[in-house]
FIKEGU-298006 format. One record per residue (C-alpha): x, y, z; residue number from 0. Coordinates in steps of 0.05 Angstrom, whole numbers. Layout:
N
c1,c2,c3,seq
X,Y,Z,NUM
...
***
This chain:
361
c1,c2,c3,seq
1760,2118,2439,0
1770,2069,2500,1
1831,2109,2527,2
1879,2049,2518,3
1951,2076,2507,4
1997,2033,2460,5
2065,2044,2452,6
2083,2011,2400,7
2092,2068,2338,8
2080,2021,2286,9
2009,2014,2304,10
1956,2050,2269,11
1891,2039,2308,12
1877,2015,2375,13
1887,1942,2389,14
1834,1939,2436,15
1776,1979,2407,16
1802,1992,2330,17
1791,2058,2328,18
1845,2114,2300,19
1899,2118,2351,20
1917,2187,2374,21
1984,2228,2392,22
1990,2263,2473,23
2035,2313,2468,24
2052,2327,2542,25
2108,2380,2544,26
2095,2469,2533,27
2116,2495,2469,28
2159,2546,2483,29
2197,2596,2422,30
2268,2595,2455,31
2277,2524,2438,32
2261,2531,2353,33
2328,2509,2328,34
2331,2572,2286,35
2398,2551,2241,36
2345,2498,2209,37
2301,2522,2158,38
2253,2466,2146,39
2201,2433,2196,40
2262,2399,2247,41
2264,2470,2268,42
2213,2445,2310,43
2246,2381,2324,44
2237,2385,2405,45
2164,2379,2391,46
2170,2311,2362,47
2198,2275,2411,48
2192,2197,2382,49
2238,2221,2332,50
2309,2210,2349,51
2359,2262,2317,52
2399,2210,2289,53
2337,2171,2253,54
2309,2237,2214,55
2294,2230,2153,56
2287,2296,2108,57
2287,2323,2046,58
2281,2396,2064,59
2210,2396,2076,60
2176,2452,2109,61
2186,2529,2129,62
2152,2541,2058,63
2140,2613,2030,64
2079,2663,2068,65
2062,2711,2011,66
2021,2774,2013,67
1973,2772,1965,68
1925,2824,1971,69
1916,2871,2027,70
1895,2823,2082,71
1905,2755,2048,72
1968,2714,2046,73
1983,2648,2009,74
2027,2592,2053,75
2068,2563,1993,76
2054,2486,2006,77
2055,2469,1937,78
2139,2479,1945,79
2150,2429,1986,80
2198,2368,1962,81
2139,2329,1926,82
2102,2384,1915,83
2047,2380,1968,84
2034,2386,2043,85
2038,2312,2062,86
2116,2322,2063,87
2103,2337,2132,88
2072,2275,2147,89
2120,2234,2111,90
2179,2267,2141,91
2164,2257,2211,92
2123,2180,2195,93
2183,2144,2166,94
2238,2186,2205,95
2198,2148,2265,96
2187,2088,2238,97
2241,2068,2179,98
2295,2037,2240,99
2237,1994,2266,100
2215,1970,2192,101
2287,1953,2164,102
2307,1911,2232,103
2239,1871,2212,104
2266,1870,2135,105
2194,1885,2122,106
2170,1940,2075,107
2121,2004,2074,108
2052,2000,2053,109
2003,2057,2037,110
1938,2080,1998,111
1930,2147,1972,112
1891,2187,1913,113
1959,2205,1894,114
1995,2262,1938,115
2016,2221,2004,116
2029,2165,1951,117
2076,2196,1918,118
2101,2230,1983,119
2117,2162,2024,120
2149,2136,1963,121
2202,2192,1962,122
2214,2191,2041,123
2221,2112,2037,124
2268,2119,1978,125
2300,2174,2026,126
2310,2124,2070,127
2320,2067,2024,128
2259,2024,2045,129
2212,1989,1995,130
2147,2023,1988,131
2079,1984,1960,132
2028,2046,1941,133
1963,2023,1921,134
1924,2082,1879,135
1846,2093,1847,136
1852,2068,1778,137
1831,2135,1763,138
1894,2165,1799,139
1927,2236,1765,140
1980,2204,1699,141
2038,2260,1739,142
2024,2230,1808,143
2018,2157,1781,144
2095,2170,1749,145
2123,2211,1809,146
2103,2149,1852,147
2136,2096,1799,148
2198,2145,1787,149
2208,2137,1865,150
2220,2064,1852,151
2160,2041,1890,152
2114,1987,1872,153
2050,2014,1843,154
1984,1972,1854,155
1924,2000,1812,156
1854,1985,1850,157
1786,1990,1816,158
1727,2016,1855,159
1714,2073,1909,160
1776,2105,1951,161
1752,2052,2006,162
1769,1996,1969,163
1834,2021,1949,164
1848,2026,2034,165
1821,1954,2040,166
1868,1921,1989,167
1931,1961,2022,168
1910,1939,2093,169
1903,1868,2077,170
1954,1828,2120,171
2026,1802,2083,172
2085,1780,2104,173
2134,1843,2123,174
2083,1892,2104,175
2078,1951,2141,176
2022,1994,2132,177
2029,2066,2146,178
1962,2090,2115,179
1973,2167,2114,180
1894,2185,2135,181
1900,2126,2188,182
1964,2132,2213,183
1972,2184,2278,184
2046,2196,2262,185
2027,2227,2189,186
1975,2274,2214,187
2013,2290,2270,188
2074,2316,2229,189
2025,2365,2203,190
2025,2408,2260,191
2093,2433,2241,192
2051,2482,2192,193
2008,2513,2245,194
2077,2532,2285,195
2107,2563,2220,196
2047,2603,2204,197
2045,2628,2273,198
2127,2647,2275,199
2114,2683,2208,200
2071,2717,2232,201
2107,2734,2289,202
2068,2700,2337,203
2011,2749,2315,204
1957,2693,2289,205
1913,2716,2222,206
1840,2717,2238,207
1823,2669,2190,208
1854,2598,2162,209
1825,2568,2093,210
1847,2500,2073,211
1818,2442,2036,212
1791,2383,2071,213
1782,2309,2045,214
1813,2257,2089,215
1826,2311,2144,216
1893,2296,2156,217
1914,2362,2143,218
1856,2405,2177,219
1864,2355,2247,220
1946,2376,2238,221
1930,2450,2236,222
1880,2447,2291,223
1926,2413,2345,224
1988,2456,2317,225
1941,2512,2335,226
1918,2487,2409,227
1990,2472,2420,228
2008,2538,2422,229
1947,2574,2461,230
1944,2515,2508,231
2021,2538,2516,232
2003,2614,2523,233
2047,2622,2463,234
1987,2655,2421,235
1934,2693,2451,236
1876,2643,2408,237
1853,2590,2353,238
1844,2626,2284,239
1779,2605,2251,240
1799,2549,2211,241
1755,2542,2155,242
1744,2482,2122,243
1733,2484,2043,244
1700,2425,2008,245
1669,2415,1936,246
1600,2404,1925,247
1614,2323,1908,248
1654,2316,1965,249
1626,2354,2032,250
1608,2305,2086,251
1646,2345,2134,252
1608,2417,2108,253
1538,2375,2112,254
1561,2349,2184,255
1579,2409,2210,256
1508,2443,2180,257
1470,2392,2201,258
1450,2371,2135,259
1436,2304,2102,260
1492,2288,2050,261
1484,2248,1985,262
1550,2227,1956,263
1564,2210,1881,264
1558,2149,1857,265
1637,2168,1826,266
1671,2232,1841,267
1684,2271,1773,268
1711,2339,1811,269
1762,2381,1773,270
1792,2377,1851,271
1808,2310,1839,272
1852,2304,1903,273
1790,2320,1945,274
1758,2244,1937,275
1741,2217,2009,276
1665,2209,2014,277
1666,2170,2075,278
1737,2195,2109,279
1750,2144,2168,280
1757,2208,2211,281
1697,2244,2194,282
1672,2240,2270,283
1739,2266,2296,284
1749,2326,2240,285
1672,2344,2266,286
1690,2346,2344,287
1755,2378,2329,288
1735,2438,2287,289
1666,2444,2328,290
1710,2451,2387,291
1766,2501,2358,292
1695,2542,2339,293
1715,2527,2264,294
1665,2539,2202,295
1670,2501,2139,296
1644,2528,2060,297
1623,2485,2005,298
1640,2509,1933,299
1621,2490,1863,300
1656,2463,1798,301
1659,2542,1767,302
1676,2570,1834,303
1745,2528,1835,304
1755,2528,1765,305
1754,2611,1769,306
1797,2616,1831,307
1846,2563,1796,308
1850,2605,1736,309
1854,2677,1783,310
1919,2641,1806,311
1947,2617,1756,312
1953,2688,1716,313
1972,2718,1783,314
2037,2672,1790,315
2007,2608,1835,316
2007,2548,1793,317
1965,2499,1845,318
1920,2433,1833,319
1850,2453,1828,320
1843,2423,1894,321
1889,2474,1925,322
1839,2523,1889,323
1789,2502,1928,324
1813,2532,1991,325
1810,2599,1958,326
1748,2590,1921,327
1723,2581,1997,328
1761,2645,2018,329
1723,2688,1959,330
1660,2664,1965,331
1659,2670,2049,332
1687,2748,2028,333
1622,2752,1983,334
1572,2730,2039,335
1610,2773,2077,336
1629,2713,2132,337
1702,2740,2119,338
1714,2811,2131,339
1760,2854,2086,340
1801,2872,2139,341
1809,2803,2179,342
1881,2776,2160,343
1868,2715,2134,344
1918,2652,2106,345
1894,2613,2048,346
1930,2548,2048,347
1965,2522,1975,348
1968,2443,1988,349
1995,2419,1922,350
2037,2436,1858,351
1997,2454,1788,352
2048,2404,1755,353
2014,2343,1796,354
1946,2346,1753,355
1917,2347,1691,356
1861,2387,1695,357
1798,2389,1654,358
1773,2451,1652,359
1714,2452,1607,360
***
């Protein structure tokens, strides 16, 4: 990065040097000013400041469910959120930003996604009556696909890989604003808002451990700087290990991390059909980022999710087999004995079972 500052919030990558644009945070997090009455992520409101309290935009996202599980393992509930998935967050706080600034230009929100932050943006925009253009995978999930067109947005069907699908959204048009949730710093930033919720439930007593799936890394660079946040404001004594849990198909941020050669698919056929970024934009960034916060990542295969899916679902947790994936990671880092019995440790639930159609052969 070249260390240019824009301030324009509509931007999504430098305009000097085109890389992925970044949010400085520069004021302490402190716990006396959580607006306690407000029981969704504006709790936290202070701590995004380029959101004015008039212009948010919500739909009650946030300050989801921490469930005990088992002795030493608790569930965060982000499959509950309004859409049913974690990129709630990201919407919330990247159109409550941005919707005033897109309606004065009567233009119109554009964004790719596999389905979740599709179907996601197109509720917030509807939320705050904008038109919304989501362009999807042709092989995109039939409940996502119908959430997004029940939303009212426009629905563009791409063939080819994931990149393509960013390429046709980021073509320039007349009034289109594209606020690509992997690209965008506004989406990932809105993500740290689950970081400061684990740590209040906790009671500012951080679990050892954080599983969570990674693809794009939008949600594994929110929980990171949600995390730094707070120790780099003395409100938590230190990071968590965030573990990062892949598939076998899709693990260029495992094979980085190990330094191992990776070989993706010629087409990703994963049960965790959520998890489909081969070549994330930000795989550089995720690597620095959990290097630095001393992170660890776990690779799991087809059976591996498809087990832990099942082991939740006849527990009670109904998740997309992507979701699985993060605790497929958690049981198999228990069986190497990475993860010790009695380290508290949060698997994250990103998305709702109702969002897939699983084939579980």
């Amino acid at each position: 990065m070249c260390g240019r500052v824009s301030r324009n919030l509509l931007d999504y990558k430098c305009p000097s040097c085109g890389k992925p644009l970044d949010i400085k945070l520069n004021l302490p997090f402190e716990k006396g000013k959580i607006v306690k009455k407000e029981r969704s992520l504006w709790r936290y409101k202070k701590y995004f400041p380029y959101v004015k309290n008039a212009d948010v935009i919500t739909l009650g996202e946030g300050w989801t469910p921490l469930v005990k599980f088992s002795d030493n393992i608790y569930f965060k509930l982000e499959n509950l959120n309004p859409t049913g998935s974690f990129k709630d967050r990201g919407s919330a706080t990247l159109i409550s930003a941005l919707y005033s600034r897109i309606s004065k230009i009567n233009g119109y929100v554009c964004e790719d996604s596999s389905g979740n932050a599709g179907a996601s943006i197109a509720a917030y925009s509807a939320r705050a009556a904008l038109k919304a253009r989501i362009y999807v995978p042709e092989t995109v999930s039939g409940p996502k696909y119908r959430q997004i067109c029940f939303f009212g947005a426009d629905v563009v069907k791409v063939s080819g890989s994931r990149s393509r699908v960013a390429e046709e959204a980021q073509k320039s048009e007349c009034g289109k604003c594209y606020v690509g949730h992997i690209l965008h710093p506004l989406f990932r930033d809105g993500i740290r808002s689950l970081a400061y919720e684990i740590a209040e439930q906790f009671d500012w007593h951080v679990p050892e451990c954080v599983f969570l799936p990674v693809s794009a890394g939008t949600l594994l660079l929110g929980v990171i700087e949600g995390f730094k946040h707070m120790v780099d404001s003395d409100v938590i004594a230190s990071m968590p290990r965030i573990v990062a849990c892949q598939t076998r198909q899709v693990s260029p941020l495992f094979h980085r991390l190990k330094g191992l050669q990776y070989m993706p698919p010629r087409e990703v056929s994963s049960v965790a059909d959520a998890l489909v970024s081969t070549n994330p934009p930000l795989l550089e960034l995720m690597f620095e980022k959990l290097q630095s916060a001393e992170g660890d990542a776990v690779m799991v295969e087809e059976k591996e999710i498809i087990d832990a899916f099942r082991e939740l679902a006849v527990k009670g947790f109904f998740v997309e087999p992507s979701s699985a994936v993060a605790y497929a990671g958690c049981k198999k880092q228990l069986e190497n004995e990475k993860l010790l019995k009695h380290e508290k440790t949060v698997v994250i639930l990103t998305g709702n079972g109702l969002k897939s159609e699983p084939k579980l052969n």
